[in-house]
N, C-alpha and C positions, 0 to 999 in steps of 0.2 A: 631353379625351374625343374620340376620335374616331370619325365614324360607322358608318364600317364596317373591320372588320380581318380579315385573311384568311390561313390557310398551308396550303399544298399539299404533300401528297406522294406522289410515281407507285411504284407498288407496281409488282412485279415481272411478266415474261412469265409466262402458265399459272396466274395466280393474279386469283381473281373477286370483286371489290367490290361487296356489295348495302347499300344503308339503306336503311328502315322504320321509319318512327316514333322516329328516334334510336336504332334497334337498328343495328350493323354486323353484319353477316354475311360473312365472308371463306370461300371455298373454293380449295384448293391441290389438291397431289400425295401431302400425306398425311392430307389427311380438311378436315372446314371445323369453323371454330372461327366462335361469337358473343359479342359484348359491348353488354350494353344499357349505352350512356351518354345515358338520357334527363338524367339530375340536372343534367346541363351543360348549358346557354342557351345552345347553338348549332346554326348550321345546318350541314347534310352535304348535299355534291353529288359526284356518281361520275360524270366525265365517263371512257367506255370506250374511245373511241376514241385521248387520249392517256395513259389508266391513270393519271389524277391523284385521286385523295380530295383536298377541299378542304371546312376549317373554317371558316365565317365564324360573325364575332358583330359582331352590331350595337351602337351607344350605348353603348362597354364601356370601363370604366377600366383603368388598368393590371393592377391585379388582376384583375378580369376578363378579358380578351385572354390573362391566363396559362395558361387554360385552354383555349386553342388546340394548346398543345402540348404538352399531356395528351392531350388526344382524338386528335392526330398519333401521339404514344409508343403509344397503346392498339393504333391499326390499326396501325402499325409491327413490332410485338409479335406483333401476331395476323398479318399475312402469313409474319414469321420461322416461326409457328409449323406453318406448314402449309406450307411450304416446305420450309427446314430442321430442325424441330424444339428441344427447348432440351433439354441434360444437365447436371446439376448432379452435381460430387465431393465428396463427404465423408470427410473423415480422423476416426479414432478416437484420439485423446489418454489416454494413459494413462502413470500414473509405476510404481504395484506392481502393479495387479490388471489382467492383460487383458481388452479389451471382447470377449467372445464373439457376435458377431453371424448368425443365423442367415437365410435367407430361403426361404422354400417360397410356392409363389404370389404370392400379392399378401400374406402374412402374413408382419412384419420380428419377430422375436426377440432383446430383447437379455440378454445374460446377465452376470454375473458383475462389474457397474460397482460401482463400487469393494470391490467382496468383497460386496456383499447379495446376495441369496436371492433380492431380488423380480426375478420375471423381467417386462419391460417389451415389449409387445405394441404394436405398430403397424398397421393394415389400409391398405393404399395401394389408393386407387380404381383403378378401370378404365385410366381415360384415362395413368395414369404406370405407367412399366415403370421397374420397380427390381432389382438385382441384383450380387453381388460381384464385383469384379475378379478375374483368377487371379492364384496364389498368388506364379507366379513375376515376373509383372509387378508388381502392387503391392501391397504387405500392409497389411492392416487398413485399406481403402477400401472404400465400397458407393457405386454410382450410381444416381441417379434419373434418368429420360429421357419426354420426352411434348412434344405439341405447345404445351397451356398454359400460358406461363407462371406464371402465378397458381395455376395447382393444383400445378406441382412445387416451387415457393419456398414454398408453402404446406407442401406435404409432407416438405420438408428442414426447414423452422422448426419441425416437429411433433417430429419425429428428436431436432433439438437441445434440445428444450423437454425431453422425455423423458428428458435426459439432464445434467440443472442438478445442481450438489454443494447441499445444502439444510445448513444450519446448522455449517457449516463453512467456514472463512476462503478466499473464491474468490481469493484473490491465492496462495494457497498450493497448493489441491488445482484443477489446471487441467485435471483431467478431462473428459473430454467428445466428443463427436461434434460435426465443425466442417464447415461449408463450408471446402472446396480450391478449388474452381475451379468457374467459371461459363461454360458456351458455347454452341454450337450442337453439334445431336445428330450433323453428319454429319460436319462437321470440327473440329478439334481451334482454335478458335478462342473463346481465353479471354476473357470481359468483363470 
């Protein structure tokens, strides 16, 4: 057990570090994003002048010290996001019925999986911008785009949930709406 353990990391020019009460608060160039990680037993210092966030935690075993670098991932996540942004791709898997997908507003419409009637409704918050690719670039793709990570992974695992074969053999009917690709919103920079 060792007494104190500590990890740093300097967040980008133009982009602002605050804690409060184990709240981070990050502001960028496309809006500010927060993360309350009080649940974690550790300290947060925002030194400004050389743009370091540093985690300490005191008296902490090795499982504990793990969560050092959670709370580095969190703020890590949140500068991308208000930097760069995050876009997630989704492809449509279909073997006979095509997925009809439509999008008006922030309202996603799916139609016609695997031949049912029921049409499946999605509502994407505010903060995620969703929309199809064209036609002659990629077919049967829609993208999600927003600065949260946590709300667009959130918003594609809804998609996909939406879109499970129920009482039929899934090694056979591999229908579905999938994550493509995972990046930032400005460049084409896959994770």
């Amino acid at each position: 057990m060792k007494v104190k353990t500590a990890s740093n990391y300097t967040f980008p020019e133009g982009v602002t570090v605050a804690v409060k009460n184990r709240v981070v608060s990050v502001t960028g160039k496309r809006g500010s994003l927060s993360k309350d990680l009080s649940h974690l037993q550790l300290d947060f210092r925002v030194d400004k002048k050389t743009r370091t966030f540093t985690a300490v935690r005191w008296f902490g075993g090795k499982i504990e010290n793990s969560t050092l670098n959670t709370a580095i991932s969190h703020v890590r996540n949140l500068c991308t996001g208000v930097t760069k942004g995050f876009r997630y791709k989704l492809r449509f898997a279909y073997a006979h019925f095509p997925i009809n997908v439509s999008v008006e507003d922030q309202d996603v419409e799916i139609r016609n999986f695997l031949g049912e009637k029921r049409v499946r409704v999605q509502v994407v918050p505010k903060g995620v911008k969703v929309y199809r690719t064209e036609v002659s670039k990629m077919k049967d793709e829609i993208v999600f785009e927003g600065n949260d990570l946590d709300e667009v992974s959130r918003q594609c695992a809804i998609m996909h949930q939406l879109c499970l074969v129920k009482k039929k053999d899934i090694r056979k009917f591999l229908d579905g709406i999938y994550v493509q690709t995972k990046g930032d919103a400005e460049g084409e920079n896959a994770v």
